[in-house]
PDB file of N, CA, C and O in Angstrom:
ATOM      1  N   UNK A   1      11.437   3.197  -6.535  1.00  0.00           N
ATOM      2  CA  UNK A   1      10.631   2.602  -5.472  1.00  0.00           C
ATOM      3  C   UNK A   1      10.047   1.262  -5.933  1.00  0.00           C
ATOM      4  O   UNK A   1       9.870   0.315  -5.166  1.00  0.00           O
ATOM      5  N   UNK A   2       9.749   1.251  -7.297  1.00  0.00           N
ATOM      6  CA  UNK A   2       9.200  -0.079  -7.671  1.00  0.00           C
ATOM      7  C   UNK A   2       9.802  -1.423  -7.357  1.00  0.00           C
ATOM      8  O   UNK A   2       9.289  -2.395  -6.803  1.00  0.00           O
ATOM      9  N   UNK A   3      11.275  -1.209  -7.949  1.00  0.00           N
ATOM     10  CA  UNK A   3      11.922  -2.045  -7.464  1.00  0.00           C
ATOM     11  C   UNK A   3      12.709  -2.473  -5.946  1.00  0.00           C
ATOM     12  O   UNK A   3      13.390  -3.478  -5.745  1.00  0.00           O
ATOM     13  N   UNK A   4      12.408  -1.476  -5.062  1.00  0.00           N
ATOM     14  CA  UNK A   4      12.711  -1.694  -3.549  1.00  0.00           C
ATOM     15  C   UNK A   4      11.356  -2.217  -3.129  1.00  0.00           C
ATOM     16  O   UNK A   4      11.355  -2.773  -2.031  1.00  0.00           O
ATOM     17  N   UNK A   5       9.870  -2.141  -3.953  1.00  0.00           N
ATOM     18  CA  UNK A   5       8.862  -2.688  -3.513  1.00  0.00           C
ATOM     19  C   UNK A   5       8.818  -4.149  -3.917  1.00  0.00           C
ATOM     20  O   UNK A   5       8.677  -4.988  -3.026  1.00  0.00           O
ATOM     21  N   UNK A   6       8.903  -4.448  -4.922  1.00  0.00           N
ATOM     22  CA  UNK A   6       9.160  -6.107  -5.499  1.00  0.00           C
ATOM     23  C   UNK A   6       9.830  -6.933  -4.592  1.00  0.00           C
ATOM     24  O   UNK A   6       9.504  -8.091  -4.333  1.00  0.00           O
ATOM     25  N   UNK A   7      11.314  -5.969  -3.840  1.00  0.00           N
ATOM     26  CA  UNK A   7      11.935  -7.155  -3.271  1.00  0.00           C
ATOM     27  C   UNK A   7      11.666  -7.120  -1.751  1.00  0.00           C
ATOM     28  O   UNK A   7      12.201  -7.880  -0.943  1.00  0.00           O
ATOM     29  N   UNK A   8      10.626  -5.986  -1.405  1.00  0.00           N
ATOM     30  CA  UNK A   8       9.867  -5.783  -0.591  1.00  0.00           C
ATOM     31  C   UNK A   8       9.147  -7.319  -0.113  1.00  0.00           C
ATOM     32  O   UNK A   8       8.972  -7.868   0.974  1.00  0.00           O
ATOM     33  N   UNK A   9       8.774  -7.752  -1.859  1.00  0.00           N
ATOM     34  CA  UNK A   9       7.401  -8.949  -0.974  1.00  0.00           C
ATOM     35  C   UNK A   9       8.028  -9.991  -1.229  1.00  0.00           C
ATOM     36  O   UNK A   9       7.336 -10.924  -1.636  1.00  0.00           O
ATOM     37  N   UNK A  10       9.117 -10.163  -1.131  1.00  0.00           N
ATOM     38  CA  UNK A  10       9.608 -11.561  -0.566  1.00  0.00           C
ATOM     39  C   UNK A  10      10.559 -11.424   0.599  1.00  0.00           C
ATOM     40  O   UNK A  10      11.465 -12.252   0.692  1.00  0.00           O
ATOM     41  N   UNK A  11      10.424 -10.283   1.665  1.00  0.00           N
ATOM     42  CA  UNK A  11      10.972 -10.086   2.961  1.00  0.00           C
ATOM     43  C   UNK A  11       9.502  -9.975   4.166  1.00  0.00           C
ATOM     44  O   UNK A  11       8.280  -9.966   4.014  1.00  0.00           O
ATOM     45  N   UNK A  12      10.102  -9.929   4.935  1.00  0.00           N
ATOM     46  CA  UNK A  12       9.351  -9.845   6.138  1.00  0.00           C
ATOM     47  C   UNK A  12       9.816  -9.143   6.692  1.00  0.00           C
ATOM     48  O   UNK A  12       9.895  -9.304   7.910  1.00  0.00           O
ATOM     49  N   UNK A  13      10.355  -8.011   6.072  1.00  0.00           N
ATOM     50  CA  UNK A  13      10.921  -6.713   7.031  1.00  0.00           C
ATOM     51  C   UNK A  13       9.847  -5.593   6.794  1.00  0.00           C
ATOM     52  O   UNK A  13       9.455  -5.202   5.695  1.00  0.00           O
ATOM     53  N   UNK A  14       9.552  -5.267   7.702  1.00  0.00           N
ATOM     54  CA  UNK A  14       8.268  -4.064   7.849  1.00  0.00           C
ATOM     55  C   UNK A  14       8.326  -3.160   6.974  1.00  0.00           C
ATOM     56  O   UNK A  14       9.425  -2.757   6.592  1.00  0.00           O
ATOM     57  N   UNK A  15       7.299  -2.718   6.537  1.00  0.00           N
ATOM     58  CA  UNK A  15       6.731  -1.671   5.187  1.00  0.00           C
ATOM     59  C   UNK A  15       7.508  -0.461   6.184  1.00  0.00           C
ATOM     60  O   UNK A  15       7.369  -0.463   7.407  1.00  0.00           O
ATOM     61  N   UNK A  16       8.200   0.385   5.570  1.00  0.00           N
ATOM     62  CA  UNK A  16       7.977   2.355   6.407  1.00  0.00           C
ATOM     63  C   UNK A  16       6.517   2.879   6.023  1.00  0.00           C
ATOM     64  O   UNK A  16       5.573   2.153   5.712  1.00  0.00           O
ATOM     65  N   UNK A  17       6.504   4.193   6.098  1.00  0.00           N
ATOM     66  CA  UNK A  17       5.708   5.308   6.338  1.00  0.00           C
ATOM     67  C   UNK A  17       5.936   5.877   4.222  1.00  0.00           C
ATOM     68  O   UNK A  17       5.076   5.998   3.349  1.00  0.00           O
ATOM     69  N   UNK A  18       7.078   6.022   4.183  1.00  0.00           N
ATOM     70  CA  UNK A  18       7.491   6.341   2.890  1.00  0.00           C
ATOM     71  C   UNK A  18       6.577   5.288   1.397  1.00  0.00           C
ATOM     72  O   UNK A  18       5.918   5.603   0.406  1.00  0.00           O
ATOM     73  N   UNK A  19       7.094   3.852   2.080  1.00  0.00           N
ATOM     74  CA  UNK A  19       6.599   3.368   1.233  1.00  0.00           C
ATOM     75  C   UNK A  19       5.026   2.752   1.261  1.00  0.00           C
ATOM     76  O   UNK A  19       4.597   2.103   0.307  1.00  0.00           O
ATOM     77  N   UNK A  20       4.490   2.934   2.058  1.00  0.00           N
ATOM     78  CA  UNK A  20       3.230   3.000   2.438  1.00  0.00           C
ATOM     79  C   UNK A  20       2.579   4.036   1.305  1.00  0.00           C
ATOM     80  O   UNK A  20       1.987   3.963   0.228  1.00  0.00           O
ATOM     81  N   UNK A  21       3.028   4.970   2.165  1.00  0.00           N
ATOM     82  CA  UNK A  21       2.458   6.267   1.355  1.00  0.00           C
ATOM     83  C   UNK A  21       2.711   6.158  -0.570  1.00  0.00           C
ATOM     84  O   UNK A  21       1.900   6.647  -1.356  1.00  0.00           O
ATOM     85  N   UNK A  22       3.581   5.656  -0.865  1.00  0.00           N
ATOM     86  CA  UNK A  22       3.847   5.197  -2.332  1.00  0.00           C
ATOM     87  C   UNK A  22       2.782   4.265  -2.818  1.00  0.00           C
ATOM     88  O   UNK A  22       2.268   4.531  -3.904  1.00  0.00           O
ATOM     89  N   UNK A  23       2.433   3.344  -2.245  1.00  0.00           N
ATOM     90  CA  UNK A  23       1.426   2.489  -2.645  1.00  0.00           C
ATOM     91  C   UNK A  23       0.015   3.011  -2.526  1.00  0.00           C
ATOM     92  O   UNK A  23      -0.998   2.677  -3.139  1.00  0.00           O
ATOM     93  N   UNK A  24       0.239   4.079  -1.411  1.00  0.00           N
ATOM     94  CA  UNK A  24      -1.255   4.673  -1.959  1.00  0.00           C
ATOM     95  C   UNK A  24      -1.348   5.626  -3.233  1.00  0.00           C
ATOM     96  O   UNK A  24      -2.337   6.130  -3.765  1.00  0.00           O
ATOM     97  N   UNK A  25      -0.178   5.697  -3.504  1.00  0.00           N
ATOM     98  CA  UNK A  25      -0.392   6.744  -4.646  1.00  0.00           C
ATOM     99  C   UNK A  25      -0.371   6.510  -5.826  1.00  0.00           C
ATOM    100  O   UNK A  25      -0.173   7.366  -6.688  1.00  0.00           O
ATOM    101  N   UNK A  26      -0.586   5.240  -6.046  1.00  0.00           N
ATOM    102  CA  UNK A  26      -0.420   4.391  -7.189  1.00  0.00           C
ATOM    103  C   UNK A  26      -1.410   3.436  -7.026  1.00  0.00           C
ATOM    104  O   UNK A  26      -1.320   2.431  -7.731  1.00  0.00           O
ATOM    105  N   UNK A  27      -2.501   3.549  -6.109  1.00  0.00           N
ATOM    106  CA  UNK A  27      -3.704   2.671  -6.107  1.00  0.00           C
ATOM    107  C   UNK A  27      -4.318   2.440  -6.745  1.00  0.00           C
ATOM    108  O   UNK A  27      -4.948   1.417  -6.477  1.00  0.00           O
ATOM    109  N   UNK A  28      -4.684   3.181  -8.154  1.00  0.00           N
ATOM    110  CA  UNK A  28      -5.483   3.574  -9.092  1.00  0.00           C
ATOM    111  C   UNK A  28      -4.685   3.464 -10.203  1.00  0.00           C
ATOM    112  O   UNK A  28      -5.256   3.497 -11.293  1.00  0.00           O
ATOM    113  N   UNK A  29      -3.306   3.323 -10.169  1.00  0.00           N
ATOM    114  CA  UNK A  29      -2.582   2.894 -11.332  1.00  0.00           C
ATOM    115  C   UNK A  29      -2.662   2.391 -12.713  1.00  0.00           C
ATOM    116  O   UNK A  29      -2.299   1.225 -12.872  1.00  0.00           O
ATOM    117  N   UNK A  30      -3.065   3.042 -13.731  1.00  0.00           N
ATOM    118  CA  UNK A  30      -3.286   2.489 -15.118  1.00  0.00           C
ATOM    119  C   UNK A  30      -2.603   1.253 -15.389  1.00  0.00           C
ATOM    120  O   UNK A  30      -3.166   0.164 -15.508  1.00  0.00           O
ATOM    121  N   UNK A  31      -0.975   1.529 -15.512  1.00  0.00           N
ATOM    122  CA  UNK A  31      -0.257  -0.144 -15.322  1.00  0.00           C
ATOM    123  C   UNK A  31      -0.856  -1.195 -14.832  1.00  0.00           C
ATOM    124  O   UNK A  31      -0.800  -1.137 -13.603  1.00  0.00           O
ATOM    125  N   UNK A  32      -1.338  -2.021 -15.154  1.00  0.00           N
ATOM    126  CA  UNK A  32      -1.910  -3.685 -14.187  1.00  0.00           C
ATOM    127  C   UNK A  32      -0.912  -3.712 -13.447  1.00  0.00           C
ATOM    128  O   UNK A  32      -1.075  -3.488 -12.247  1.00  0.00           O
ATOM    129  N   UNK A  33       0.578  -4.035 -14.037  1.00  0.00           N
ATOM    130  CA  UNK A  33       1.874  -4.106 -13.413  1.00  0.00           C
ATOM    131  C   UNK A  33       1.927  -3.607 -12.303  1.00  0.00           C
ATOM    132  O   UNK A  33       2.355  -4.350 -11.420  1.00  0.00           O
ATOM    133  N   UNK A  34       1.595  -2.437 -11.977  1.00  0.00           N
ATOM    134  CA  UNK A  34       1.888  -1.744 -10.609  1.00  0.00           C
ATOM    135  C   UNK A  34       0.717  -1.967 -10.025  1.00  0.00           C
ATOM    136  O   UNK A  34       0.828  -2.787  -9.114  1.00  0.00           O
ATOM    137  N   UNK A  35      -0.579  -1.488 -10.216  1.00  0.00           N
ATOM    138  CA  UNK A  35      -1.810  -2.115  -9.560  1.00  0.00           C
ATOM    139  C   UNK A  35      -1.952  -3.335  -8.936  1.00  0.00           C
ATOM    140  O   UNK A  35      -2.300  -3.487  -7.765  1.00  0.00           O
ATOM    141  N   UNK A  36      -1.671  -4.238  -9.757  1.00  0.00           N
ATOM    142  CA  UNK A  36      -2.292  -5.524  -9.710  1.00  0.00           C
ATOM    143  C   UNK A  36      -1.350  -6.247  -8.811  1.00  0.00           C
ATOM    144  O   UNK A  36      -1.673  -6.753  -7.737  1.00  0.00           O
ATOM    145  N   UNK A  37      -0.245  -6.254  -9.299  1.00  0.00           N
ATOM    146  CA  UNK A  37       1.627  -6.621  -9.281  1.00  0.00           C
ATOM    147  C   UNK A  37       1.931  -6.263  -8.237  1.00  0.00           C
ATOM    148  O   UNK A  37       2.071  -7.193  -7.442  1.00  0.00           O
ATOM    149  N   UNK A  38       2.148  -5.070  -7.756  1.00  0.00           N
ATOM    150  CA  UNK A  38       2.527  -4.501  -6.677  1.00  0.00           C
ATOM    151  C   UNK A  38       2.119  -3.769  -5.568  1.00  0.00           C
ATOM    152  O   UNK A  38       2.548  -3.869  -4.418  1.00  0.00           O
ATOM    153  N   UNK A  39       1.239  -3.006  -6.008  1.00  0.00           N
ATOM    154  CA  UNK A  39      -0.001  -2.417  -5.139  1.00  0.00           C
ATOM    155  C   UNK A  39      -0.770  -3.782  -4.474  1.00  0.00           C
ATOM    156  O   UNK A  39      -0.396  -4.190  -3.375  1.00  0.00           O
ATOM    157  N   UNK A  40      -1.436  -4.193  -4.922  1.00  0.00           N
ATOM    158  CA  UNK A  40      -2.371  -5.346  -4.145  1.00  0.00           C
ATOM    159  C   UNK A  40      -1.787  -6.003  -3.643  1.00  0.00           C
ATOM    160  O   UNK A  40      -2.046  -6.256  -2.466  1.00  0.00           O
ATOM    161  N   UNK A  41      -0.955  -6.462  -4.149  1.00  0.00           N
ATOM    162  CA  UNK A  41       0.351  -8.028  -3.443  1.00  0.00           C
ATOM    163  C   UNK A  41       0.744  -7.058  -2.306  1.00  0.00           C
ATOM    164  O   UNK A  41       0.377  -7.442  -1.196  1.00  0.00           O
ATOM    165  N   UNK A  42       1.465  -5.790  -2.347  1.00  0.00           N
ATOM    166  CA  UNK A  42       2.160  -5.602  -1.458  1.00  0.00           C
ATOM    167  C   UNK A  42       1.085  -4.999  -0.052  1.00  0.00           C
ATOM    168  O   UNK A  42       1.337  -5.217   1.133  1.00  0.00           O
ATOM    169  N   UNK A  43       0.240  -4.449  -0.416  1.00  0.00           N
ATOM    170  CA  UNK A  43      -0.996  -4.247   0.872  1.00  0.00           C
ATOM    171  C   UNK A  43      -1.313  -5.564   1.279  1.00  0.00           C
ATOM    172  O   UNK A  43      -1.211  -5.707   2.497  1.00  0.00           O
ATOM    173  N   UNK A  44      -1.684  -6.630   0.623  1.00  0.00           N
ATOM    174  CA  UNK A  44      -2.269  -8.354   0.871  1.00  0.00           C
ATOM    175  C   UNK A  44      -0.464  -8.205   2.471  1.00  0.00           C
ATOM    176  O   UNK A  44      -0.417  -8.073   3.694  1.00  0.00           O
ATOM    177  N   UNK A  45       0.625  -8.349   1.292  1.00  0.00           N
ATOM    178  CA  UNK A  45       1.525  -9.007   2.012  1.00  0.00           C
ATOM    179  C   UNK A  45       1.896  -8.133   3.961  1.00  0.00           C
ATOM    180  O   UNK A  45       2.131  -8.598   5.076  1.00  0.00           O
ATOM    181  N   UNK A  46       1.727  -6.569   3.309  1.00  0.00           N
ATOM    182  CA  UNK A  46       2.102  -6.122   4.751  1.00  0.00           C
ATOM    183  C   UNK A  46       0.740  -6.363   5.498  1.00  0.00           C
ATOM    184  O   UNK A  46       0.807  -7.115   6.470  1.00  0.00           O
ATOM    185  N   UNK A  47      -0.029  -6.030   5.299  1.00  0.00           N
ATOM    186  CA  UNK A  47      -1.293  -6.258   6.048  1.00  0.00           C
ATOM    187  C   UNK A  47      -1.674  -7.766   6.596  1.00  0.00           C
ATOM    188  O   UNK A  47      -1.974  -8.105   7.741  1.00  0.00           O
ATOM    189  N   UNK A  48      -1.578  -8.450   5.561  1.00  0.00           N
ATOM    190  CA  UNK A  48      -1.968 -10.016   6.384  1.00  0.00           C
ATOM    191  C   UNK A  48      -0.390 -10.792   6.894  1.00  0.00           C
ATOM    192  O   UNK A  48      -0.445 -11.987   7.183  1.00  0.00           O
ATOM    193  N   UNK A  49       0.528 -10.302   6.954  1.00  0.00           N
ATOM    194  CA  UNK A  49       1.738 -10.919   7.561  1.00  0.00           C
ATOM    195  C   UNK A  49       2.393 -10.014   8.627  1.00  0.00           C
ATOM    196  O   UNK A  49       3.430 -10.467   9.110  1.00  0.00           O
ATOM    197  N   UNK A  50       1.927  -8.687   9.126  1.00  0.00           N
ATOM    198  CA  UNK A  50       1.506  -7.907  10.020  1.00  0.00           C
ATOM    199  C   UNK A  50       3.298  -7.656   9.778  1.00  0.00           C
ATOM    200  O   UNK A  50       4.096  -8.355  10.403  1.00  0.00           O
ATOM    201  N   UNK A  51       3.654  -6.829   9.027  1.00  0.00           N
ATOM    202  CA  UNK A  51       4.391  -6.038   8.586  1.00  0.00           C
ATOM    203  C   UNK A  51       4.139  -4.597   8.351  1.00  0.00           C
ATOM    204  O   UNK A  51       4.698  -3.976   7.447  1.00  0.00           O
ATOM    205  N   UNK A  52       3.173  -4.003   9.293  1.00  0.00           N
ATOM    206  CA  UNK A  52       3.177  -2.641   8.987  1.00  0.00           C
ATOM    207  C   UNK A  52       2.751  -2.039  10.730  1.00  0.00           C
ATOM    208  O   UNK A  52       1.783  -2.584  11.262  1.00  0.00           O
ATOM    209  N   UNK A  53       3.435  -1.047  11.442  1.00  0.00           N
ATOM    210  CA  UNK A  53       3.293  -1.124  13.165  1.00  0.00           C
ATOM    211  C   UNK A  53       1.896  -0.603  13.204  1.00  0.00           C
ATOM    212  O   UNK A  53       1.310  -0.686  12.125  1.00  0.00           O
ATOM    213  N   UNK A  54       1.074   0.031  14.422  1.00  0.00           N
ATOM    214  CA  UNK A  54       0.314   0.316  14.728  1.00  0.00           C
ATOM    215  C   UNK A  54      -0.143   1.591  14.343  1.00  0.00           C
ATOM    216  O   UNK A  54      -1.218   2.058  13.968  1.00  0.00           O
ATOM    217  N   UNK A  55       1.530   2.217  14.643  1.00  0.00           N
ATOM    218  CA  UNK A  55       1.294   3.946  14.228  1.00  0.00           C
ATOM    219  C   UNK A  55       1.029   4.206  12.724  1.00  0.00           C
ATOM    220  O   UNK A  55       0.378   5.113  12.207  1.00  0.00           O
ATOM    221  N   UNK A  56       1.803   3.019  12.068  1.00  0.00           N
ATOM    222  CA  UNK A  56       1.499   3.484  11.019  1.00  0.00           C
ATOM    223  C   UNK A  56      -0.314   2.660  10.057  1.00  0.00           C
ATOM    224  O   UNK A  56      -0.901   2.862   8.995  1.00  0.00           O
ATOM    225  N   UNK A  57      -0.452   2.006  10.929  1.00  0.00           N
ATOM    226  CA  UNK A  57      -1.591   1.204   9.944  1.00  0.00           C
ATOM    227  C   UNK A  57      -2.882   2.729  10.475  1.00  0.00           C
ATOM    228  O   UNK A  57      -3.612   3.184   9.594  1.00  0.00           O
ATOM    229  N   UNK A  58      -2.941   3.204  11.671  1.00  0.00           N
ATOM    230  CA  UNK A  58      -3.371   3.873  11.949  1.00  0.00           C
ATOM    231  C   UNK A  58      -3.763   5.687  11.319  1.00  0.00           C
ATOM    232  O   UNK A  58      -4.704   6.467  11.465  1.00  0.00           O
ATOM    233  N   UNK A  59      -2.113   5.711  10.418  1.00  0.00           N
ATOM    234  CA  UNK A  59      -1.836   6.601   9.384  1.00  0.00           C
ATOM    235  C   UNK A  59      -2.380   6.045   8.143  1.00  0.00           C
ATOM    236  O   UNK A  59      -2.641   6.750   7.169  1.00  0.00           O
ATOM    237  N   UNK A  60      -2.501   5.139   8.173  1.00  0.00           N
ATOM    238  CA  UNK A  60      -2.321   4.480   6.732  1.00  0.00           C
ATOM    239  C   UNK A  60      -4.310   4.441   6.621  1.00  0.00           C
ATOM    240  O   UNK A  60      -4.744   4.590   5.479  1.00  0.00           O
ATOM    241  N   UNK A  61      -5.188   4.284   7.563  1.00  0.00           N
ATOM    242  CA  UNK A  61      -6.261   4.587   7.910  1.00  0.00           C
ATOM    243  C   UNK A  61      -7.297   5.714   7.640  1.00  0.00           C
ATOM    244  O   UNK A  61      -8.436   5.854   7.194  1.00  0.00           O
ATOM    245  N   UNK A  62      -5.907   6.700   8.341  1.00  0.00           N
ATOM    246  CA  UNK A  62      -6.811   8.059   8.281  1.00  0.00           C
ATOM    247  C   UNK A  62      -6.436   8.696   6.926  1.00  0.00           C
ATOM    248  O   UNK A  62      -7.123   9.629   6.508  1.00  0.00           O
ATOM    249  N   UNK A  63      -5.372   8.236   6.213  1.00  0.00           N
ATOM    250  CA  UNK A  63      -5.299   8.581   4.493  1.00  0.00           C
ATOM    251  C   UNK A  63      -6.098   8.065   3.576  1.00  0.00           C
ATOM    252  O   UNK A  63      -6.421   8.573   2.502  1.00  0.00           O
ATOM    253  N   UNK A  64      -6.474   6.841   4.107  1.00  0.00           N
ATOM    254  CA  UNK A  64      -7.389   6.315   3.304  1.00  0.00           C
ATOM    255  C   UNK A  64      -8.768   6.731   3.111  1.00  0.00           C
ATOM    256  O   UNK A  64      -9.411   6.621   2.067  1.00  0.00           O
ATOM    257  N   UNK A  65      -9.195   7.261   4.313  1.00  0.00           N
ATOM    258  CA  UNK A  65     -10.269   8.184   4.588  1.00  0.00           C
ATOM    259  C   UNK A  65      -9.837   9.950   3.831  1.00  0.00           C
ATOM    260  O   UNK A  65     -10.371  10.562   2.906  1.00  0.00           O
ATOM    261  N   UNK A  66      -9.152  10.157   4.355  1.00  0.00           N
ATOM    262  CA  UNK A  66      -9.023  12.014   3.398  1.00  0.00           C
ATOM    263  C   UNK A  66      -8.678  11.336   2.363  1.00  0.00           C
ATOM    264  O   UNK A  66      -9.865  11.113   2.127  1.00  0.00           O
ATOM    265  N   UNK A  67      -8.096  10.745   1.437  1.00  0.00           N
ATOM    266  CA  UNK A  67      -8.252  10.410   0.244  1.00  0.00           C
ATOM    267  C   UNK A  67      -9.271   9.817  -0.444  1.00  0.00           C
ATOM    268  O   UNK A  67      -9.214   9.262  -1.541  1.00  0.00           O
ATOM    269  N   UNK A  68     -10.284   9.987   0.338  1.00  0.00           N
ATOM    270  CA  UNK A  68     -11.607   9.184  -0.248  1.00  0.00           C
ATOM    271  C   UNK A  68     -11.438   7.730  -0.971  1.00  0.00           C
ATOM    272  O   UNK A  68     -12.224   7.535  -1.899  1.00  0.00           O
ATOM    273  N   UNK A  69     -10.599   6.777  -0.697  1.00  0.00           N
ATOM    274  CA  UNK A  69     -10.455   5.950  -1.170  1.00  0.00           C
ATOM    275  C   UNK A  69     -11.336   4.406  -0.812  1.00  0.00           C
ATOM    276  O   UNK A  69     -11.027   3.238  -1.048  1.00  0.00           O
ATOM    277  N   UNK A  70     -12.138   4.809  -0.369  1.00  0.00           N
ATOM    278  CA  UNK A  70     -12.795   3.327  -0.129  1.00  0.00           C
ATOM    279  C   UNK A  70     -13.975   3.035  -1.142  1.00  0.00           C
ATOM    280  O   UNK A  70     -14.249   1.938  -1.630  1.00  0.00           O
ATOM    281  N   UNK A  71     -14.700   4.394  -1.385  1.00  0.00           N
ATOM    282  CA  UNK A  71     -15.453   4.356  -2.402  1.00  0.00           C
ATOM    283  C   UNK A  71     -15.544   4.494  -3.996  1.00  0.00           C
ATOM    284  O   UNK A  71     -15.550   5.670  -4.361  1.00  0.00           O
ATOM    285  N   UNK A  72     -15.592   3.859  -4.684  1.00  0.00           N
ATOM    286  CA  UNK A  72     -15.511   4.396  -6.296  1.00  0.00           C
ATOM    287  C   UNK A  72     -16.356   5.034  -6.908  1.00  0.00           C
ATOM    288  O   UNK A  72     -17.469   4.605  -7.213  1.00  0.00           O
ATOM    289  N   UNK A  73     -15.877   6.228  -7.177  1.00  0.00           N
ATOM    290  CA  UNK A  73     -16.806   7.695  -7.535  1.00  0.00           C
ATOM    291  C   UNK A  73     -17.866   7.590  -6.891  1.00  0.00           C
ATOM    292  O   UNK A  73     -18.953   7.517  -7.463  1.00  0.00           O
ATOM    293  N   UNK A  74     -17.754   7.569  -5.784  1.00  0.00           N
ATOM    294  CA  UNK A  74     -19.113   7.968  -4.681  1.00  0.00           C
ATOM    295  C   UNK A  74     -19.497   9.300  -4.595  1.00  0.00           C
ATOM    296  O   UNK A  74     -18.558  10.092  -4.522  1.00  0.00           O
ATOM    297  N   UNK A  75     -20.903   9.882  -4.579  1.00  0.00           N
ATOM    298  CA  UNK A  75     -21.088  11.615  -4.890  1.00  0.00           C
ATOM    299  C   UNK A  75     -21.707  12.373  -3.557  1.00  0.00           C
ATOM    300  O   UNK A  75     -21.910  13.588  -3.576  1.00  0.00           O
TER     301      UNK A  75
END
């Protein structure tokens, strides 16, 4: 997946559901490489070049919420 994500951010062909879900699961990524590299670039790129549809930013939303991910170690 890493490498279908790399050549991911120099297209403008829409993120799936699959790889969405990959980048959240690697949000927290020890690697900088994948964090920094690919995770951030590739949320920056689908999100601000509106490469990701409705249904899914909408999925991509409510995971972010059950995954508790907005907060860092919030109690």
């Amino acid at each position: 997946m890493n490498h279908q994500l790399y050549e991911k951010l120099q297209s403008t062909e829409p993120y799936s559901r699959e790889e969405l879900g990959w980048l959240l699961d690697h949000i927290g990524a020890a690697d900088a490489s994948i964090r920094d590299d690919l995770v951030y670039a590739s949320f920056c790129h689908a999100l601000l070049d509106g490469l990701v549809t409705r249904t899914d930013l909408d999925w991509l939303a409510g995971e972010i919420m059950k995954r508790n991910l907005l907060f860092y170690r919030r109690s």
